[in-house]
N, C-alpha and C positions, 0 to 999 in steps of 0.2 A: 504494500500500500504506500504508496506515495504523495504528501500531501505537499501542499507550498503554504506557509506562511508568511502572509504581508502585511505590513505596515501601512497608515492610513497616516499621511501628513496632513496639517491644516488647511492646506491650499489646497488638498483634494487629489492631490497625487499619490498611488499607490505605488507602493517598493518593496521589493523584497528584503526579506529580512536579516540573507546575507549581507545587504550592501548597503544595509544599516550599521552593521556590524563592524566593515572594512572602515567605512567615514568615522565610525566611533577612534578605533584606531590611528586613522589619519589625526583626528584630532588631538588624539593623547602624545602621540610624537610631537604634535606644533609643538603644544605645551611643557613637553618637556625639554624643548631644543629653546624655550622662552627662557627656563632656569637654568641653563647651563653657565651664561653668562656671570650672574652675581657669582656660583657656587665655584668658577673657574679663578675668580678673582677672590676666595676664600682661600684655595689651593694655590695660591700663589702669595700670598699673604704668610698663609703658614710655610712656604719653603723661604721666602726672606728670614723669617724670624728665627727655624731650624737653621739657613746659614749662618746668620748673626750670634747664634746661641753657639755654634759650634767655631767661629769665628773667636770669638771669647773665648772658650776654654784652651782654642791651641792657642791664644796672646798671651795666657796666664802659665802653661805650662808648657808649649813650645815655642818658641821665640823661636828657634834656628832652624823650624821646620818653617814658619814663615817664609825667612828669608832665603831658603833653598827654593821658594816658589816665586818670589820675587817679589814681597808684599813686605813693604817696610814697617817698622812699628806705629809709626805716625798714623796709616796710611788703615793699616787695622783697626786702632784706636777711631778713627774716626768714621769708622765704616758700624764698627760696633755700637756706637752711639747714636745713629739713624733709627726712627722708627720702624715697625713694620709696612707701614702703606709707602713706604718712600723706596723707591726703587732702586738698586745695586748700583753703585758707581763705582768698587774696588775693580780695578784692571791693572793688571801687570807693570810694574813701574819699568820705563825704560832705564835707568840708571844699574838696575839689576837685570841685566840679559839673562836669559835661564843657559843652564848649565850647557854642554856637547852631552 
């Protein structure tokens, strides 16, 4: 036995009730391709703050692993004192070429 089940929209148009199903879908991906944006700018939030955080611990107990990457103390020190929402500006100082 084979039946079809449709759906009666307001306007008077009748549809099946697959392709109610598929639009339900279509809509649920908009929406969640709408929250990607804040949640992507969370996850990027929290990798500043893990850098920063891990930034700190090697300034307090590696000092010379710094400077084996080319990241002077000054240059730490101030990279560590930026907030989370404030973007990375530590880059490789030219004065310290990296190693051969």
């Amino acid at each position: 036995m084979n039946q079809k089940i449709a759906i009666a929209k307001q306007d008077g148009q009748v549809i099946d009730w697959r392709e109610s199903a598929h639009d339900k879908v279509k809509r649920s991906s908009r929406d969640l391709f709408r929250l990607l944006p804040p949640f992507a700018l969370f996850v990027t939030w929290y990798q500043r703050a893990r850098f920063r955080a891990e930034l700190l611990a090697d300034l307090r107990h590696k000092t010379e692993y710094l400077k084996d990457i080319g990241i002077c103390q000054h240059e730490a020190t101030s990279e560590v004192a930026r907030f989370f929402w404030e973007p990375v500006l530590l880059r490789r100082s030219l004065s310290n070429p990296p190693l051969p």
